[in-house]
C-alpha positions in Angstrom: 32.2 27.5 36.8 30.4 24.7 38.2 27.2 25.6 37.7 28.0 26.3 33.8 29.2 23.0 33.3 25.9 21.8 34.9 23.8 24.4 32.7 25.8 22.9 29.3 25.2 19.5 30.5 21.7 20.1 30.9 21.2 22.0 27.7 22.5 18.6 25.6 20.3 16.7 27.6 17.5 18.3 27.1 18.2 19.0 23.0 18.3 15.0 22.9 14.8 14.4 24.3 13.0 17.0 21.8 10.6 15.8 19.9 11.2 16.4 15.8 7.3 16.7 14.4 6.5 17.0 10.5 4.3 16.0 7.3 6.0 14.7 4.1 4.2 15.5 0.9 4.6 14.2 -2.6 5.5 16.9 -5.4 1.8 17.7 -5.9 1.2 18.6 -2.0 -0.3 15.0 -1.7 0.4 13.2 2.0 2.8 10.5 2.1 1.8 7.6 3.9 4.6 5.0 5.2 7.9 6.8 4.3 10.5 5.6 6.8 11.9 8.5 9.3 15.1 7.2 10.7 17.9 9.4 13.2 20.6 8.3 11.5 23.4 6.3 12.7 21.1 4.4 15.6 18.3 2.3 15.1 15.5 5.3 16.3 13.1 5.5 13.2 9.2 5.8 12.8 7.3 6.1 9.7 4.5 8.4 8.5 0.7 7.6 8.8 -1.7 8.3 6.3 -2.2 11.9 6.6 2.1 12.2 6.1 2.9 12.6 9.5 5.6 11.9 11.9 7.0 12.0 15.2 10.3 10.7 16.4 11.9 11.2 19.6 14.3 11.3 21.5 16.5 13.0 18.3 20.1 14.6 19.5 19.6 18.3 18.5 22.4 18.2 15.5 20.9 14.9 14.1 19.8 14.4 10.8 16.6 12.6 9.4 16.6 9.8 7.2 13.5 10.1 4.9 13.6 7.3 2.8 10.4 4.9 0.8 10.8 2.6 -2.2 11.2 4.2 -5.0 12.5 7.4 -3.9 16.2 8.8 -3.5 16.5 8.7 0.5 17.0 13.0 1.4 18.8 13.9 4.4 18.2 16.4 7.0 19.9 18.0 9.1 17.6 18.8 12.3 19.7 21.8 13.6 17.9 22.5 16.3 14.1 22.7 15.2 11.2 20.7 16.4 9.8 20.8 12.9 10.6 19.7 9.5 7.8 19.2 6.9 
C-alpha cells in the first residue's frame, strides 16, 4: 500500500514538471510572434518568439493554456496530459 501511495505521489510530481512545447499560427499558417502563453490561475506564462514558438514549464498535467494577444479572443486549452499543443 505504501509504495502506491509513493508511486501516485510521484506520478503528480512528475506531470507538474513537464514541459508543454508548441507553435501558434495565424489562420493562413503564418507564425505568431508575442502571443502570451499563460497556465491559468498562477502567474507561470511565456510568450512566443518569432518563429511562433513556446515553452512553458513547470505546467500541472490537467492545466490549461491561456493563449491570448491584442486583438484576438483569448482560446483555452486544456493540456490533458500532452507535451505538445500547436
Amino acid at each position: 500500500f505504501n509504495l502506491l501511495v509513493l508511486l501516485a505521489i510521484w506520478g503528480s510530481t512528475y506531470a507538474q514538471n513537464t514541459p508543454v512545447t508548441g507553435r501558434v499560427l495565424d489562420e493562413n499558417g503564418q507564425p505568431m510572434a508575442g502571443i502570451s502563453v499563460a497556465e491559468k490561475g498562477t502567474t507561470n506564462g511565456t510568450a512566443t518568439d518569432t518563429q511562433g514558438r513556446y515553452s512553458i514549464q513547470p505546467v500541472n498535467a490537467k492545466a490549461v493554456l491561456v493563449f491570448s494577444s491584442i486583438g484576438y479572443t483569448p482560446e483555452e486549452v486544456a493540456v490533458n496530459n500532452r507535451t505538445q499543443i500547436d
